[in-house]
N, C-alpha and C positions, 0 to 999 in steps of 0.2 A: 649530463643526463638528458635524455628526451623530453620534451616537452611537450603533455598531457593536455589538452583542454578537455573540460566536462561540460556538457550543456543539459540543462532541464530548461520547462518551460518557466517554470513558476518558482522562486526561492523554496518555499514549502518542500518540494521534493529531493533539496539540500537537506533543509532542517529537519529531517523527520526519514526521509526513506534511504537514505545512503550518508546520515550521519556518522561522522567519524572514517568513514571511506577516504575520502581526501588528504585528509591531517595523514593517516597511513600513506599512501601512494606517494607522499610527497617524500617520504623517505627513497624511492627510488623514480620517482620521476620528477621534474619542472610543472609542477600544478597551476593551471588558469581555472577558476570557473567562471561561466558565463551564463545568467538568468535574467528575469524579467527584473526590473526595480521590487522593492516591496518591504513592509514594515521587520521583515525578518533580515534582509541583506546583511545589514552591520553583525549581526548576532555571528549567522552563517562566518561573514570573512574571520571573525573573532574565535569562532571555537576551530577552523577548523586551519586558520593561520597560514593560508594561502590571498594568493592574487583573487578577485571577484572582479568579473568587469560584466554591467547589468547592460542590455540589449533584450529592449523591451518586445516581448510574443505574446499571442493572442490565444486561447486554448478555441476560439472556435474560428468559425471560415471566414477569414478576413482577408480579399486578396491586396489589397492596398497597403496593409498593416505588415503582412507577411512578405510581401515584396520588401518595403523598407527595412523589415529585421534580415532579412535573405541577405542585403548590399550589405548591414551594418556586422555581421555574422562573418562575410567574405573579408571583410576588412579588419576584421579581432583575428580571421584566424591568418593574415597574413603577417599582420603586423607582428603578433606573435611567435610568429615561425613557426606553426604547429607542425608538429612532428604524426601525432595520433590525435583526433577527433573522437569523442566517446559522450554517444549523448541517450540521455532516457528522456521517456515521454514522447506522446505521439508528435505531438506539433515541433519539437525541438530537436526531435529526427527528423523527420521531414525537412526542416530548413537549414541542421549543421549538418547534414549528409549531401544536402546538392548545393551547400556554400563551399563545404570543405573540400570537394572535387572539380570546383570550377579554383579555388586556391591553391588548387597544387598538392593538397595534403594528399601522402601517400596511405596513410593507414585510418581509415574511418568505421570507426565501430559503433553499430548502434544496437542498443539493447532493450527488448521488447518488455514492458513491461505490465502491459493492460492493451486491451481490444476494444475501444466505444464501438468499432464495428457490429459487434456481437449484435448488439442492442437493433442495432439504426435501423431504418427501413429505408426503400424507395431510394428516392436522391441523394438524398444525404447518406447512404452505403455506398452508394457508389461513386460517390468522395472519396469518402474515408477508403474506400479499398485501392483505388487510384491512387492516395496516396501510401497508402502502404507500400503498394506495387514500387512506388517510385523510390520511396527512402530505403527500400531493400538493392533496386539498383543501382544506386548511387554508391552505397555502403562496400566494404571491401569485406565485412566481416559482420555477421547477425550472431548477437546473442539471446538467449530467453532467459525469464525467472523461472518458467517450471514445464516439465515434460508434454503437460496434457494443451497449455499454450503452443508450445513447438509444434504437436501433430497436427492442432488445428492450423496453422500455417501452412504448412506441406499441404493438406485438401482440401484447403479452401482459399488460400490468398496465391504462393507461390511454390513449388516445390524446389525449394533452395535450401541450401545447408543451413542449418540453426545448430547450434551449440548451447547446450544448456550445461552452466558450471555448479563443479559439485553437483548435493542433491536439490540446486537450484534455491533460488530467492534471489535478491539483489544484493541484499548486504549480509545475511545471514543477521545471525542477532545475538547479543553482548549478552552473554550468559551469567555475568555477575554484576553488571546492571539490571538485568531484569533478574531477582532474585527475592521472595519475598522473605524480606529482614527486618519488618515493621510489628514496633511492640504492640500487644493486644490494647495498651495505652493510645499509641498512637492511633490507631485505629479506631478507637471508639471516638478522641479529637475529630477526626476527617467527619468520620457516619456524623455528628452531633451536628456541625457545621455544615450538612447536605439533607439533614432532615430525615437520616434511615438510622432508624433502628435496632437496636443488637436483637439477632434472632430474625432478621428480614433477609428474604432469598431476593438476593439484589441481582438483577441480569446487566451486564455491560454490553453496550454496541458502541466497538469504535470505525469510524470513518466519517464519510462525506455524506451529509442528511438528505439523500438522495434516491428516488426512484429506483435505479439501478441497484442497489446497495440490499435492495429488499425493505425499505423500511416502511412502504405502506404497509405489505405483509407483518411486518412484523410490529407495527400498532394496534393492526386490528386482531393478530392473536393475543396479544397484551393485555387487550379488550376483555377479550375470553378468559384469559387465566385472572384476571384481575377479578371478574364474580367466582372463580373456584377458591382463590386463596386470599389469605388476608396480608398476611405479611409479605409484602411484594414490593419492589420499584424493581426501576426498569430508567437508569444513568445512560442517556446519550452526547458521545464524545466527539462532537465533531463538529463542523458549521453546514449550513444550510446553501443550497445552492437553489438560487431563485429563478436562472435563466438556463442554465444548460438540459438542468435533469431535475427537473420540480417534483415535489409529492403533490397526491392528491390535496385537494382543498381541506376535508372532511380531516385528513391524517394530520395537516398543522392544526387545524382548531383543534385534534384531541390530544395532540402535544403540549398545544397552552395552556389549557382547561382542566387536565389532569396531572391532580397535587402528588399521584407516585409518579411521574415522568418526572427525573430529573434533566435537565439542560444546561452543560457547562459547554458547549461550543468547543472550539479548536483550543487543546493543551498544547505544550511544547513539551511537559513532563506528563508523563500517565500513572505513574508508578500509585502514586495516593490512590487512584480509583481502578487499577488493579487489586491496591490492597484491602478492599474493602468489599470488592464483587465476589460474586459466588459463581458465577460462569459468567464467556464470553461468546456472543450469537454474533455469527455476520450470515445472513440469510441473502447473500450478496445473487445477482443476476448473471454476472461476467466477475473473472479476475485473473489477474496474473496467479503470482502465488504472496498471498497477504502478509506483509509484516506485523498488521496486528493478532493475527494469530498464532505466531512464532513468537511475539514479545508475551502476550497473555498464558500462551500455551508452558513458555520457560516460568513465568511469575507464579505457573502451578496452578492454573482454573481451568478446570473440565472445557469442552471446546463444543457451540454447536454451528455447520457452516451449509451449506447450501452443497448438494452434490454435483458439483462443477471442476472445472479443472482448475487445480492450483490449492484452492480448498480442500478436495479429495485425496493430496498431495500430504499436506500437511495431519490434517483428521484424520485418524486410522478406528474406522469407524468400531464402535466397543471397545476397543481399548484406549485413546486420551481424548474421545470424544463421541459425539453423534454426528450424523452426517442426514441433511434434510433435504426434500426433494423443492428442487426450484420454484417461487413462485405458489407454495403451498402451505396456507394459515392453520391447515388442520394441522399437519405436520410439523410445524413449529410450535402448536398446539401440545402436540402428544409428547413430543422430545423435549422442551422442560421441563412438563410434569411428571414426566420419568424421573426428572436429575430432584424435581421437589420432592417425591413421595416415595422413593427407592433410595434410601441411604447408601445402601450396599452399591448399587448401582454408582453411586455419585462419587464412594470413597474409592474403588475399581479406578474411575477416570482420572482422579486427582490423584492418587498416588501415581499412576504411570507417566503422567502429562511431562513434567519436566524433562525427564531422561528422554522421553522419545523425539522430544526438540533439540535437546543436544547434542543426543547422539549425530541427528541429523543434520542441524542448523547453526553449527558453533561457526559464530562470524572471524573469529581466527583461523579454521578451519577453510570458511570461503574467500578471505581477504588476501590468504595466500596464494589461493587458486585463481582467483581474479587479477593478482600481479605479476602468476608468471604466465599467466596467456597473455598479457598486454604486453611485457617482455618480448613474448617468443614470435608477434604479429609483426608481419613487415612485406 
């Protein structure tokens, strides 16, 4: 069989965005993966019963750091014998797309799966675009998560072939893993043990507690719907990021201070606090096309997401969701209290939600699709 290496930057984006990917492919190919060290590694090599070898990368501009992982990257992939190169994440494209072509490897695929360009400004854009520029040259093959990612490419980075599989995502998502099967028992366990209430319109946000993400917006509407309604929280699932992509100041102190914010940090499982949320908000700035709203959207919670691309992909606005305009507190404002105060409204989204993710996003569906183009590349 051919021999496969996957590279991310970070283990996390094994654990969590292309979980169970691997364990699959390894049925037809020699799997290596290659990430940075971190509390998750053992986990990763364990569930997904391949080779890990850690080659520690930096997610921000480190030339010293990135040089060392560049020589250490050239040397896994030779030793290896890699056949195909397939890496996600910006920075781990960037250095296994021009290690893997100064090694010899013939087939190097890198697949897009978020833009920090979007955001940047000034110098640091044109960085980040530079290196774009460069991990597309190097690469023998670009893929994307989602269509409206690909066109921004073509007009604004390179107008190079992009290939978007299936109807896009990275992993597509485990339609009977995410499937809400939890007794009303179990449920009211979880709410007890988090401090909500039966009869409380619990909002979920999962990702990275981060500017980008929208979450200043989305505290300070929180704010607002919090003097409208009584029975509210508002569960945030993810960690805080203090150096890359900080909140305002004002946004963590009313994170700490306020006793409906719930704060459970980074899960490895979601499913408990899917099953206990009433919708999922990602009022995000940039994105590829998001797995948490393909995991929440299957577990059957109405959806509300920023209208961007990737997000506008998934949310098919009035029908298994709402769709909110960038960067806007009124509008995040108006678009829960719809889904609070309009029943009809609310049961319209949640009936439709599941089916319109499976029809679309059945990860057997794209798992197949992602192994015979890695087949058919050479």
């Amino acid at each position: 069989m051919r021999r496969l290496v996957i590279v991310t930057t970070v283990p996390l984006s094994l654990a969590t965005l292309i979980k169970g990917q691997p364990k699959y492919l390894s049925k037809y190919f020699n799997i290596y993966l290659v990430t940075s060290d971190g509390d998750l590694v053992d986990n990763v090599r364990d569930s997904e019963g391949v080779e890990l070898i850690t080659v520690n990368m930096s997610r921000e501009i480190t030339p010293l750091q990135d040089l060392k992982s560049l020589i250490e990257l050239f040397m896994v992939f030779r030793r290896v014998k890699a056949d195909i190169v397939y890496s996600l994440t910006p920075k781990a494209g960037l250095l296994s797309m021009v290690a893997s072509y100064f090694a010899g490897v013939e087939v190097r695929v890198h697949n897009v799966v978020g833009m920090p360009l979007m955001e940047a400004k000034g110098l640091k854009r044109i960085i980040l675009e530079i290196t774009e520029r460069l991990t597309y040259k190097f690469a023998t093959k670009i893929l994307c998560n989602s269509y409206g990612l690909r066109d921004y490419i073509k007009r604004n980075i390179m107008n190079i072939d992009v290939e978007v599989l299936h109807n896009g995502s990275i992993n597509g998502v485990d339609i009977d893993r995410f499937k809400d099967n939890f007794s009303e028992a179990r449920k009211g366990e979880i709410g007890e043990r988090l401090g909500i209430d039966r009869g409380d319109f619990v909002i979920l946000f999962i990702g990275r507690v981060v500017r980008d993400k929208g979450v200043d917006e989305l505290i300070d509407a929180f704010n607002i719907l919090n003097g409208r309604f009584k029975k509210l929280k508002l569960i945030l699932l993810g960690d805080f990021e203090e150096y890359l992509n900080p909140l305002k100041r004002e946004t963590i102190d009313t994170i700490k201070s306020c006793e409906k914010i719930i704060q459970v940090g980074f899960q490895s499982d979601i499913r408990e606090y899917l099953a206990i949320s009433s919708i999922l908000i990602l009022p995000s700035y940039r994105e590829g096309l998001p797995n948490s709203l393909l995991e929440a959207g299957c577990f059957g919670l109405p959806l509300i997401a920023s209208d961007i691309n990737g997000c506008n992909e998934v949310v098919i606005d009035g029908e298994n969701g709402l769709l909110v305009k960038p960067k806007s507190v009124d509008d995040i404002v108006d678009k829960i209290s719809i889904l609070i105060e309009n029943r009809g409204v609310y049961k319209k989204l949640k009936s439709n939600v599941r089916n319109s993710i499976i029809k679309r996003y059945n990860q057997s569906d794209f798992l197949k699709k992602l192994k015979d183009r890695l087949e058919n590349l050479s």
